[in-house]
C-alpha atoms as one frame of an Amber mdcrd trajectory, in Angstrom:
protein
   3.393  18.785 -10.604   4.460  16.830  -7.730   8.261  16.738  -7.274  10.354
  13.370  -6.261  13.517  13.586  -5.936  16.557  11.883  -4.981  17.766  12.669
  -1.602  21.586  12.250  -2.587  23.585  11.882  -5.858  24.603   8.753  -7.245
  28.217   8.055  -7.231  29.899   7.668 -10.325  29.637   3.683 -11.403  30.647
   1.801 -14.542  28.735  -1.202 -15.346  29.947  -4.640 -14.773  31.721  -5.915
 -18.196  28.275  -8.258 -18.754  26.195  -5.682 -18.745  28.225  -3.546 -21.419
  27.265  -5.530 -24.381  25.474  -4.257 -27.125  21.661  -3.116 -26.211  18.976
  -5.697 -26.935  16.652  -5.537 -29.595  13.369  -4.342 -28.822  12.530  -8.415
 -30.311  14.496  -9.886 -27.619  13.386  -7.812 -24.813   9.330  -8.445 -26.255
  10.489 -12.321 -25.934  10.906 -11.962 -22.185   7.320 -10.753 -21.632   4.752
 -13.544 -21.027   1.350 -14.343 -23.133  -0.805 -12.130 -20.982   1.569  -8.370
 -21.485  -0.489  -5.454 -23.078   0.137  -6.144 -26.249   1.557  -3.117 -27.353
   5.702  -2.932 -28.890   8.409  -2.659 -26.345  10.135   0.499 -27.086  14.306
   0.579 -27.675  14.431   2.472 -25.206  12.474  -0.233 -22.506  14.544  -2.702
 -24.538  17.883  -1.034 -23.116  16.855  -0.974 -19.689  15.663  -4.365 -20.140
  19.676  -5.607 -21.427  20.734  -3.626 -18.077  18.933  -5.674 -15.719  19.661
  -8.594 -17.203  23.290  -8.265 -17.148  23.652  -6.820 -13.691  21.572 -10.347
 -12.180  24.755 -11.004 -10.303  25.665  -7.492  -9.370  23.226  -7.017  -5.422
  24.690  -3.580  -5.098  23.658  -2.503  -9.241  20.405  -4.389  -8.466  19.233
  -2.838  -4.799  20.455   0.449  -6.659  18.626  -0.274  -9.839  14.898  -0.868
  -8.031  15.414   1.758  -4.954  15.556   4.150  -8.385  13.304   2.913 -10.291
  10.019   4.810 -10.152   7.017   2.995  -8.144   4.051   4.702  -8.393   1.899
   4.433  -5.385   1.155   2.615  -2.234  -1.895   1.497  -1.602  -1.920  -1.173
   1.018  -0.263   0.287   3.974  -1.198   0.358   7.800   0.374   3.107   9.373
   0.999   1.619  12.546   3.203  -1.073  11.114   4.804   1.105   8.586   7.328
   2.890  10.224  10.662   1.488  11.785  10.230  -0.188  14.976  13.174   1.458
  15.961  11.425   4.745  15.504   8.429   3.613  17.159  10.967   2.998  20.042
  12.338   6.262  19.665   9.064   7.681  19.921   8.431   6.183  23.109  11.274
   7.530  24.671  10.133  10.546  23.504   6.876  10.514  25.419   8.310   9.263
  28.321   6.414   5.425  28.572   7.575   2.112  29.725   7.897  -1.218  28.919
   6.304  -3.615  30.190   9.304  -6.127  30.533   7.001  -9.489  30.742   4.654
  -8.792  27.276   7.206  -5.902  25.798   4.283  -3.582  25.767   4.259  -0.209
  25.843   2.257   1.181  28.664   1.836   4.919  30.288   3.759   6.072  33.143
   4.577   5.610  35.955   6.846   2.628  35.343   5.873  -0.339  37.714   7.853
  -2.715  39.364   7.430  -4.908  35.938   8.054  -1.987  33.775  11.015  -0.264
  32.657  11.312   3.468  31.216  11.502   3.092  27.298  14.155   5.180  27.109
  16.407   2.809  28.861  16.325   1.654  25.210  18.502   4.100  24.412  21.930
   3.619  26.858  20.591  -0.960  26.329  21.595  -2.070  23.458  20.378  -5.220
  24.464  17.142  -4.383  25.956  16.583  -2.162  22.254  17.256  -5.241  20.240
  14.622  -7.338  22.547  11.607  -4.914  21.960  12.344  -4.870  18.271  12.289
  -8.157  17.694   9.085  -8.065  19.857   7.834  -5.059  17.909   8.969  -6.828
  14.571   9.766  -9.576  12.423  13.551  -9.340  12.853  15.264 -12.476  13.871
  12.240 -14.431  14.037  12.568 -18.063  12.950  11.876 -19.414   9.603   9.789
 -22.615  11.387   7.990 -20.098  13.898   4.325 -19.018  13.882   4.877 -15.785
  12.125   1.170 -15.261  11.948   0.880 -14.772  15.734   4.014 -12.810  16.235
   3.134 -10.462  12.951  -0.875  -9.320  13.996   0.926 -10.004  18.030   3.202
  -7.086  17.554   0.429  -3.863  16.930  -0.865  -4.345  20.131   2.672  -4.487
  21.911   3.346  -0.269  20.127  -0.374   0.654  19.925   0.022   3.266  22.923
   3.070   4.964  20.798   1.305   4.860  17.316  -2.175   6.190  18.350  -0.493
   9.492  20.242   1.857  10.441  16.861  -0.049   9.772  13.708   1.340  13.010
  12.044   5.143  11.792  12.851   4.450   8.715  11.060   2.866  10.093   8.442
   5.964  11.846   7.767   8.103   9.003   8.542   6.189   7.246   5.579   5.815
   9.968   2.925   9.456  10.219   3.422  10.139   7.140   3.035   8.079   6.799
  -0.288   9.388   9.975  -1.633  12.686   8.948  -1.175  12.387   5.491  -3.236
  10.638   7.629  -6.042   6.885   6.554  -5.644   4.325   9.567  -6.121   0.951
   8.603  -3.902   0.473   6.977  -0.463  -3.068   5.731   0.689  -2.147   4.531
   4.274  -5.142   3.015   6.833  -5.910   4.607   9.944  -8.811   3.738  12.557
 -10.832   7.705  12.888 -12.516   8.587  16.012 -11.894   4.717  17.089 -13.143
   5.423  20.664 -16.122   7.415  19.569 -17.381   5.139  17.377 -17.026   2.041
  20.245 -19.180   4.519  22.603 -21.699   4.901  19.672 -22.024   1.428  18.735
 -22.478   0.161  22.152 -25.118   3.313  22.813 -27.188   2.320  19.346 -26.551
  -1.464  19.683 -27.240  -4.008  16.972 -30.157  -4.143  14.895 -30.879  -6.203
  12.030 -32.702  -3.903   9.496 -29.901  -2.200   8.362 -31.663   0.800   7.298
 -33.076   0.914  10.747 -29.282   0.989  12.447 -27.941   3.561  10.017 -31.089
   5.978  11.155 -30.433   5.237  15.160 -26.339   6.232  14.305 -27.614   9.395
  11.893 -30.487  10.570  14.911 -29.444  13.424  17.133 -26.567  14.224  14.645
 -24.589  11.326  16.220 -22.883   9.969  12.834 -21.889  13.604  12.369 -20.433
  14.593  15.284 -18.082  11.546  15.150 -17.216  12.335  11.365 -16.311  16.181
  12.983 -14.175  13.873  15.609 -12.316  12.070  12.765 -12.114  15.713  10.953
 -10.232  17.354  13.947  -7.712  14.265  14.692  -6.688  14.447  10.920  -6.454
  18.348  11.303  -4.410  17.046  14.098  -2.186  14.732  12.528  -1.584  17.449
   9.431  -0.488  20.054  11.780   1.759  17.599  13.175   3.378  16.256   9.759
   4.145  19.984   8.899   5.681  20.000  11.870   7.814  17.016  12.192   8.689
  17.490   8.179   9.253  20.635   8.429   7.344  21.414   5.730   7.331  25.324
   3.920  10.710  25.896   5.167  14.091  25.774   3.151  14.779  22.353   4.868
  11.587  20.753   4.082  11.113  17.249   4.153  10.726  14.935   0.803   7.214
  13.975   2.323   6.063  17.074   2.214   5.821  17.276  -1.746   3.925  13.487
  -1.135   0.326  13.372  -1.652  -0.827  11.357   0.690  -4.847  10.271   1.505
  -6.314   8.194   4.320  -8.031   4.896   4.400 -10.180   4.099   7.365 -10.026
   0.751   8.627 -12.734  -1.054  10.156 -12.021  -4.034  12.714 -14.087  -6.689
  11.694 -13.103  -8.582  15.032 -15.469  -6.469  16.323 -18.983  -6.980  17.764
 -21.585  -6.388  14.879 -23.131  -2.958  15.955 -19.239  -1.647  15.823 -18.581
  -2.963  12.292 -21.222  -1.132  10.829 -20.546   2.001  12.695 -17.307   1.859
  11.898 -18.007   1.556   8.134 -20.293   4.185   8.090 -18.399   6.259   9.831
 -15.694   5.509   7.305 -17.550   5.803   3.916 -19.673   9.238   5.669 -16.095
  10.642   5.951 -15.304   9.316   2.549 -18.137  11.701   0.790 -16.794  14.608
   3.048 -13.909  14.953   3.771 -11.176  15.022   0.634  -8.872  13.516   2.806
 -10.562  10.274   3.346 -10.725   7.822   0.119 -12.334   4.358   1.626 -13.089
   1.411   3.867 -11.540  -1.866   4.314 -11.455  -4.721   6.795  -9.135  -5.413
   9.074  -7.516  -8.138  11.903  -6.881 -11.054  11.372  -9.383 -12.812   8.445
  -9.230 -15.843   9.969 -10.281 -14.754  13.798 -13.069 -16.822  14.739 -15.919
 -13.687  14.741 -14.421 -12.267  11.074 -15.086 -15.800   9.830 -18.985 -16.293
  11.422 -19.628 -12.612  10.583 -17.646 -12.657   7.160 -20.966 -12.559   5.049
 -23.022 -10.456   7.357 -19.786  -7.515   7.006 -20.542  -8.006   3.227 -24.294
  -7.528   3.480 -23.633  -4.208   5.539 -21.197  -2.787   2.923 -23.474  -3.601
   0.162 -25.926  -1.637   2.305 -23.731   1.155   2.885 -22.531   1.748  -0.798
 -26.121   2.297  -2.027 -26.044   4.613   1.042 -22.583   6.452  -0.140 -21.806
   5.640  -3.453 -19.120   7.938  -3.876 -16.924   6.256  -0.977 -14.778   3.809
  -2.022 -14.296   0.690  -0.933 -10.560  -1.717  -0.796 -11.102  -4.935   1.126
  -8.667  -7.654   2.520 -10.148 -10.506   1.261  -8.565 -13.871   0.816  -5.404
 -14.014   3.485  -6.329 -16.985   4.397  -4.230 -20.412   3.348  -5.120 -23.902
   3.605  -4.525 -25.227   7.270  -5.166 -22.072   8.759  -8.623 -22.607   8.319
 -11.578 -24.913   7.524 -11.809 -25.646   3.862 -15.388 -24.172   3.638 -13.898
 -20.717   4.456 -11.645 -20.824   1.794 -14.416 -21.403  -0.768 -16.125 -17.884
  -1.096 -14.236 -14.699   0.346 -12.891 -12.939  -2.837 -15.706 -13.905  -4.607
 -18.160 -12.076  -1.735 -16.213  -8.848  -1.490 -16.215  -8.439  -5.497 -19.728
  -9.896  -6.014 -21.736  -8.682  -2.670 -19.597  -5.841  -1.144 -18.236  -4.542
  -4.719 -14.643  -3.949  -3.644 -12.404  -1.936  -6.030  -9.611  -3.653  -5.156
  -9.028  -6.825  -2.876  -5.537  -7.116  -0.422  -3.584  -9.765  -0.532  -6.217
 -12.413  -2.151  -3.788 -15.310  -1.210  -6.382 -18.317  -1.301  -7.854 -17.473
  -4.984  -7.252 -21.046  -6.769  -8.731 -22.601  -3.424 -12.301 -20.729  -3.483
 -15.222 -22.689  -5.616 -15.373 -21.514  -9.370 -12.346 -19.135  -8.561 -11.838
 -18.448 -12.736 -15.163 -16.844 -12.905 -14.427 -14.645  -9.763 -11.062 -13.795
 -11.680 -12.944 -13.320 -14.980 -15.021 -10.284 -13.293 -12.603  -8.712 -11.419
 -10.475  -8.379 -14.586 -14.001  -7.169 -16.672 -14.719  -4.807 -14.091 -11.041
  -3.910 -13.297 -10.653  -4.837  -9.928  -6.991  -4.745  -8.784  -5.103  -7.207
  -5.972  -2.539  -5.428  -3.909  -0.047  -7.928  -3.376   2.733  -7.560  -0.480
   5.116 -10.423  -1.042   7.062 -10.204   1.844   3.912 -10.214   4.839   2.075
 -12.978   2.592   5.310 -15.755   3.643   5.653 -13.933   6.781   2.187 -14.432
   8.084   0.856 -17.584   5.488   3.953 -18.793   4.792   2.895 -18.559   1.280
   5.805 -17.441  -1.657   7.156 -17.977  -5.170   4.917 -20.446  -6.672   2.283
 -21.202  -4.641   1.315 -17.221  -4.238  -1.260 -16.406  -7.495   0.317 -13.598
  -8.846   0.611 -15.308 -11.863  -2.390 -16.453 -11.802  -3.896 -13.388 -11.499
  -1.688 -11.896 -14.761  -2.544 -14.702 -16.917  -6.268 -14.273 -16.354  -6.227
 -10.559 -16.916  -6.189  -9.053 -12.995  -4.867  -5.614 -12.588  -1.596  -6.388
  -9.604  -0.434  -3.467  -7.470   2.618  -4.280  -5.139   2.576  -2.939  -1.983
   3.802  -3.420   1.233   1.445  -3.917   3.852   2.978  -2.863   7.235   7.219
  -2.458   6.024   8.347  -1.473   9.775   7.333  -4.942  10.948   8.045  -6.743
   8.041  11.459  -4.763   7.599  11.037  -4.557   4.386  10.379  -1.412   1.080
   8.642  -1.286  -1.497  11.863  -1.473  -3.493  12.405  -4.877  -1.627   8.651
  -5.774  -2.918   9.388  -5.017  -6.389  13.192  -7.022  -6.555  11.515 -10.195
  -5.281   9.131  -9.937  -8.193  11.489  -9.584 -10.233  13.495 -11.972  -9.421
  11.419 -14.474  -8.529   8.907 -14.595 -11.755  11.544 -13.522 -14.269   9.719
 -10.164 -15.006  11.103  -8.032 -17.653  11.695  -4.697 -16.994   8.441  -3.486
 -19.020   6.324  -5.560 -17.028   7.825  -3.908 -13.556   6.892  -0.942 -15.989
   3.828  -1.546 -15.898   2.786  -2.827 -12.188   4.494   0.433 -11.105   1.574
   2.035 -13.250  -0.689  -0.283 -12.547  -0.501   1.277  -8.816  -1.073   4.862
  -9.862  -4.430   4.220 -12.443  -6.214   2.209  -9.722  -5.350   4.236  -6.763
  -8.508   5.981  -5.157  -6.992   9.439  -7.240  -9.713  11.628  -8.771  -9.814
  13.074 -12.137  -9.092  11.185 -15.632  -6.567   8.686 -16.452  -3.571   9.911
 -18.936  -4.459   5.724 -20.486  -6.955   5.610 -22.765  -9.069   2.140 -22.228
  -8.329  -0.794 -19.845  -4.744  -0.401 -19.661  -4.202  -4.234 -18.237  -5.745
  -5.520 -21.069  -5.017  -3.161 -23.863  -1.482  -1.549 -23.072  -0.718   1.748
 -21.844  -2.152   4.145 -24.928  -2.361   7.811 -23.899  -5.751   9.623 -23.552
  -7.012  11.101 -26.957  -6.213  14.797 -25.243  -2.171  13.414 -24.791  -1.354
  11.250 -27.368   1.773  12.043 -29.405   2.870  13.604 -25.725   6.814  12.778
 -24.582   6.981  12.697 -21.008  10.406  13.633 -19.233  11.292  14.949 -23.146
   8.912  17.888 -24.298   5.915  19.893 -22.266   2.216  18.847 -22.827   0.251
  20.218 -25.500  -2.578  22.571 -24.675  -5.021  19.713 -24.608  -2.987  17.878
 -22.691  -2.290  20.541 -20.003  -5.573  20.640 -19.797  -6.575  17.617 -18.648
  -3.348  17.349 -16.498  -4.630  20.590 -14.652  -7.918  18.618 -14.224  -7.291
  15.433 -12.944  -4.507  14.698 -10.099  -4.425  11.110 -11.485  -3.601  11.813
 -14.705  -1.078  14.654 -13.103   0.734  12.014 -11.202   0.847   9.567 -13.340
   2.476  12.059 -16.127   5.070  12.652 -13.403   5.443   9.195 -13.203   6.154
   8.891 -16.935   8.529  11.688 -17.032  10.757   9.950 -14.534  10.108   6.245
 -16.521  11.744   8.319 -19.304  15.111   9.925 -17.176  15.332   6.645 -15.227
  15.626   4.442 -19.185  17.858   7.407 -19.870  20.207   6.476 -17.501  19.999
   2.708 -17.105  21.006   1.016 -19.694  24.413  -0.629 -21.153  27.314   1.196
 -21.574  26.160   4.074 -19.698  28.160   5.721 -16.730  25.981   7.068 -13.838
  26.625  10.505 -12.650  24.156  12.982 -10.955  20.847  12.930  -9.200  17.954
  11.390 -10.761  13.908  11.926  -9.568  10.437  12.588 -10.749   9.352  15.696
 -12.595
């Protein structure tokens, strides 16, 4: 089992004289979930937990405590380069000794020019520490501003820190996760990116895709760059172990993380690259345990990823006959009327679920604004494809929050929802952050928070069986045949259920998950002092 635990204990707390009534009814709590819950019973126990939130709305320090506990599954839309602080990424390059270019704030190798100043200066400046990270971040930046630009503006301002220390971020992140009780990361990282750009340019584009895939896989090309990609994530382990410390008595949380890779594709890029890329990506997928999937990124709405937009979906189509076991996650959809024409809002969700057969879309902003949109919802709920929605970087970059975003929309028509968070460091945001503001700002109940939290843990790229038996968006959370009758958190699996827990990682995780749902409704509800550390199993 995979252990999450709280880094510190609680302090002692009462609860706030509303929240001390009398527990809900399970009725009453049932009455706060909308038409389109699982439609199973809410449970006294989710009932009580359910009472507690409601009477601590007014409490911010019982609330920020409340969702930084509560356990959150996995996260599944995460670049790595924008995940981490910005003030550790200026730590960082300190650490290795670059500069700063003081006209752009970018971070460029040494020797410092007469333009440049040594990072580290950032160190002794307070002031010149607080410019780059509101250059390297969204602090501070203006409601009325162009967050778009500054948000995709800021990767290429820290790219030469992030590229050099992928294992210290890594452990920055699983950290991070660990410590606000989630169980999985998928994070997106660009393997062998310079390889593949020497590769693409040597093979060069060709239009029979079956023809370009046999130039990249003749001479062992393909291969060697999947061995390149092997050794920088051999790399980037050796480093995590390193910086977390892991195997000694002062091991990091992280280190207890799983935690897989995602290998993003620029679809900026010229043609021959995108498909190298993505074959690189979904090769490494088949190969290499450590690799899930593919997605897209940059900007969607960059003048090549629109004119190439349908040719990208032709190649991955391609490709997944090609690989079937890779998986594929695409952003699809970040787009928002007035950002672009409204003929490339009609068709981009429905092309990576209908032509590229993404398992689950990012962000998928522009839904209600795409031609026949309910019958693009229909199948992705039929074939359970999830959205991973980050809140916070949709009205950062679209501007686009509360009731315009579909979330909703997606609910009521039967769409699995993960929340994620996209790239945190920039955004200065957590996932805890993610999951308050849904809260909050679509009344959810705590069962439905419940749920999303699972949602992110059975349609995570995870192999092995589920511990739900059927579509659990649709039909409720019912333990597999092999668990049912099982109590999480309160007694140890039966034999059958051991056994399929010893099987599948998914279902391992997600019965860790459960165990801590069960400790976590335990402690919060009314009436209940809070004493003592709390975590997963």
């Amino acid at each position: 089992m995979v252990a999450v635990t709280a880094g510190a204990a609680l302090s002692s707390l009462l609860l706030p004289p509303a929240a001390a009534a009398a527990p809900s009814t399970a009725a009453a709590a049932a009455a706060r979930t909308d038409a389109w819950s699982p439609p199973l019973p809410i449970s006294s126990r989710e009932a009580a937990t359910d009472a507690y939130l409601q009477g601590i709305e007014d409490e911010p320090q019982l609330l920020k405590d409340f969702f930084r506990q509560l356990p959150k599954g996995g996260e599944l839309h995460n670049h790595l380069s924008g995940a981490v602080s910005t003030e550790y990424l200026v730590d960082l390059a300190a650490d290795d000794g670059m500069c700063i270019d003081t006209g752009t704030m970018t971070a460029v190798d040494p020797p410092c020019g007469p333009d440049a100043r040594p990072a580290a200066d950032a160190r002794t400046d307070q002031d010149f520490r607080a410019a780059l990270v509101r250059a390297w971040s969204m602090q501070d930046f203006p409601a009325d501003g162009n967050g778009h630009d500054h948000f995709f503006g800021t990767f290429g301002k820290f790219g030469a820190v992030t590229w050099r220390n992928r294992g210290k971020l890594l452990a920055e992140v699983a950290d991070d996760a660990a410590e606000q009780h989630q169980f999985y990361v998928e994070t997106m990282v660009t393997p062998a990116s310079d390889g593949a750009k020497k590769l693409a340019a040597e093979v060069g584009w060709d239009a029979n895709l079956a023809d370009l895939h046999g130039k990249l896989l003749a001479g062992g090309r393909l291969d060697r760059l999947v061995a390149e990609a092997g050794k920088e994530a051999d790399d980037a382990a050796a480093e995590f172990r390193t910086a977390g410390r892991c195997g000694t008595p002062t091991a990091r949380p992280g280190c207890a993380l799983p935690t897989r890779w995602i290998s993003q594709v620029s679809r900026g890029s010229a043609p021959e690259r995108v498909f190298t890329q993505l074959a690189l990506g979904m090769r490494l997928a088949e190969r290499d345990g450590r690799f899930v999937a593919v997605n897209l990124v940059q900007p969607e709405d960059g003048e090549r990823a629109l004119r190439d937009y349908s040719l990208q979906m032709r190649m991955i189509q391609y490709l997944r006959g090609v690989y079937p076991k890779a998986h594929v996650t695409l952003h699809a959809g970040e787009l928002w009327p007035g950002l672009v024409k409204p003929e490339d809002l009609k068709f981009h969700i429905k092309d990576a679920v209908g032509v590229a057969g993404a398992e689950r879309i990012g962000h998928g902003v522009d839904l209600v604004h795409e031609d026949d949109w309910q019958s693009t919802a229909a199948t992705m709920a039929a074939r359970e494809v999830a959205v991973e929605v980050p809140f916070t970087s949709n009205a950062q970059i679209l501007g686009v929050r509360g009731a315009d975003h579909p979330f909703e929309t997606y609910r009521r028509h039967g769409v699995p929802v993960v929340l994620a968070t996209d790239d945190p460091g920039i955004s200065r945001v957590d996932i805890s952050h993610e999951y308050q503001y849904a809260s909050e700002t679509y009344d959810l109940s705590y069962p439905q928070l419940k749920n999303l939290a699972r949602a992110s843990l059975e349609y995570a790229f995870l192999p092995g069986r589920s511990l739900w038996r059927g579509n659990p968006t649709r039909d409720g959370h019912r333990f597999a045949t092999a668990c049912t009758g099982s109590a999480p958190g309160l007694l140890p699996p039966a034999p059958a259920c051991r056994t399929l827990l010893a099987s599948s990682p998914k279902a391992e995780l997600q019965w860790s998950q459960e165990a801590s749902l069960y400790r976590f409704e335990r402690t919060y509800r009314p009436g209940r002092p809070w004493t003592g550390a709390r975590g997963g199993a």
